[in-house]
C-alpha angles and dihedrals in degrees: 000000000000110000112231111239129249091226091052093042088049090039094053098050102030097244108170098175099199116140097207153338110277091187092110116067086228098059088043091056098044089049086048104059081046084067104046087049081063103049116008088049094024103024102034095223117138114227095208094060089068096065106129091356119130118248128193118208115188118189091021096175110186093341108248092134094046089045086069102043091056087056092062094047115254124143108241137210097197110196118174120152088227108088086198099071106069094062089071095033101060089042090064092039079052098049098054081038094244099131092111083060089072118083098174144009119201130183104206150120118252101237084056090041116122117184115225095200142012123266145207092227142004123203120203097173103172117333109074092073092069091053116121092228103019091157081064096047090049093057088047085059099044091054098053092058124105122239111294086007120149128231116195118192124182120203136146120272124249089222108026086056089075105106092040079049087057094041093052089044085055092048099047093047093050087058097045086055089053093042100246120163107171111069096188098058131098090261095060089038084067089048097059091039100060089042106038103014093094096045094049094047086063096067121096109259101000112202111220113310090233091053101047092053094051093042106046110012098027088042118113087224090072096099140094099252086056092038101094132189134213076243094064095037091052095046092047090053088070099219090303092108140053125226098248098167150308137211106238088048112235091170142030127163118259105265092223102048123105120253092227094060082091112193119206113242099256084052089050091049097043075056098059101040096052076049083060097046087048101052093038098114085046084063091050099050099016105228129074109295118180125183134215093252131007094245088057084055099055092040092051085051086047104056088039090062093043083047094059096037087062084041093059086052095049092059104073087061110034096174095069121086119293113253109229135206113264121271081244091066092055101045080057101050089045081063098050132069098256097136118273095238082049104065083039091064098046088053094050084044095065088039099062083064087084095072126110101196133057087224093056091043085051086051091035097054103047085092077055098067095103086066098059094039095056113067111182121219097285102157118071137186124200134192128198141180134218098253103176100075096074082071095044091064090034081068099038094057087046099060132105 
């Protein structure tokens, strides 16, 4: 099956997915240290290493990322399939004087995409994971590095994605019980306000409500096929890249062992991605969640992602009967430290399906609260090094 773009999703429903205006110096700084919280504390890439370097953004979207970026120096190949963006892009680039800081501008898709040079990093935030091949993309990446350079890709979890799973599922099914079938309109808009508009408020730095519905829970992209994992990530480079880090972290060295005790990087990755498995429940409710035995853990992150696999489904047709975890997934998490009141209100939550009225699920749903108020830790960011090129000295020294 064709994947639907991200650019004709956005372009039919005039989705322009910027948080907010960087014209003034202010609002750039304060985005700014936003943005060294996330790599230079999370990330653990110094932003003062990428004066001069060439960075590559694709899927640059309005350029608040690359702005930055270009703030801190760094010479940018900006590639995003929507012409329109660029406009509005090279005016705020313009406004902070920081024109000089772009080397090349490119409207294409990623999958048609064709670097010209290597950088020193590449950036993918949220867009790769729509691709049609991203495996493919990734490699791409990977390949127009230069040696030791860094990639960083942002996509929603497939199993982090478990409580905006649930809130879509609410949503979809409250329009379905008033007959709306625009979900883009100003009636469904309501809807999502009386159910979601708490909850969203709560995040720092919301963007607007309206916004943020079209463009998460009413998304096409909410769904397990488009959810992605650093598993995965690391598996579709093909050896050719190291774990470097993640936010959320799924894996940190142990703080007593020696530097010298050097591990090879499949050994590394194989690392990180037993860190993921292991911190799997963490991503769903987004806090630490620890069960009674390991294999109660892995079963717990099976039948979430077979949950959510039957949820994507469901969601073409919202009037049917709700799917439902196993009775094996809630006799795990009964064993595990997820908060009673918690467990209460996910039960409540699958309850309140039965309804047959907007007005009762309203009703139905208020012992539900604690559901919409949690949100996992749905969106990921992983870095990773290339990793080859060690090998590739290795030979040439060896060499006669």
């Amino acid at each position: 099956m064709k994947r639907l773009s991200q650019f004709e999703f956005y372009s039919a429903h005039n989705i322009f997915p910027s948080r907010v205006s960087l014209a003034e110096a202010e609002a750039l700084e304060k985005y700014a240290a936003v943005r060294r919280s996330l790599y230079e504390r999370h990330l653990h890439v110094p932003f003062g290493l990428l004066r001069g370097q060439e960075v590559l953004d694709l899927g640059c979207g309005t350029g608040d990322s690359a702005l930055v970026m270009g703030l801190l120096g760094a010479r940018l190949t900006l590639v995003d399939a929507d012409p329109r963006v660029f406009e509005s892009l090279d005016a705020a680039f313009a406004s902070h004087g920081l024109s000089g800081q772009i080397t090349e501008r490119v409207v294409s898709r990623a999958e048609a995409y064709r670097p010209a040079r290597r950088f020193s990093l590449a950036m993918a935030e949220g867009y790769l994971f729509t691709c049609e091949d991203r495996d493919r993309v990734l490699r791409t990446m990977l390949d127009a590095l230069e040696p030791d350079g860094l990639m960083s890709v942002s996509f929603p979890d497939e199993l982090g994605s478990f409580m905006e799973f649930l809130k879509k599922a609410a949503f979809l099914r409250a329009c379905a019980l008033r007959d709306i079938d625009d979900l883009f309109g100003d009636e469904a808009a309501q809807i999502g306000e009386a159910l979601l508009g708490r909850s969203q408020a709560s995040l720092p730095n919301p963007r607007p409500f309206r916004l943020w519905l079209h463009d998460c829970i009413c998304s096409p992209f909410l769904v397990l096929r488009y959810c992605w994992s650093a598993p995965a990530i690391i598996a579709a480079t093909m050896r050719g890249a190291a774990y470097y880090s993640s936010s959320p972290s799924i894996l940190e060295v142990d703080r007593l062992d020696w530097y010298k005790n050097v591990v090879d990087v499949p050994a590394w990755n194989a690392r990180a991605v037993q860190g993921y498995a292991d911190r799997s429940a963490d991503f769903v409710f987004g806090m630490p969640v620890r069960f009674r035995t390991p294999r109660l853990a892995a079963r717990f992150a099976g039948n979430t992602r077979a949950f959510l696999a039957k949820l994507s489904n469901w969601f073409d047709t919202p009037f049917r009967a709700l799917p439902r975890p196993k009775a094996s997934w809630f006799a795990a998490l009964a064993d595990s430290d997820v908060p009673g009141p918690t467990q209460k209100a996910l039960k409540a939550y699958f309850a309140a399906f039965g309804a047959k009225t907007w007005p009762e699920f309203g009703r139905a749903l208020k012992p539900a609260q604690a559901v919409f108020d949690l949100w996992g830790k749905s969106y990921h960011y992983l870095v990773l090094r290339r990793a080859e090129h060690i090998r590739r000295l290795t030979r040439h020294r060896a060499a006669p």
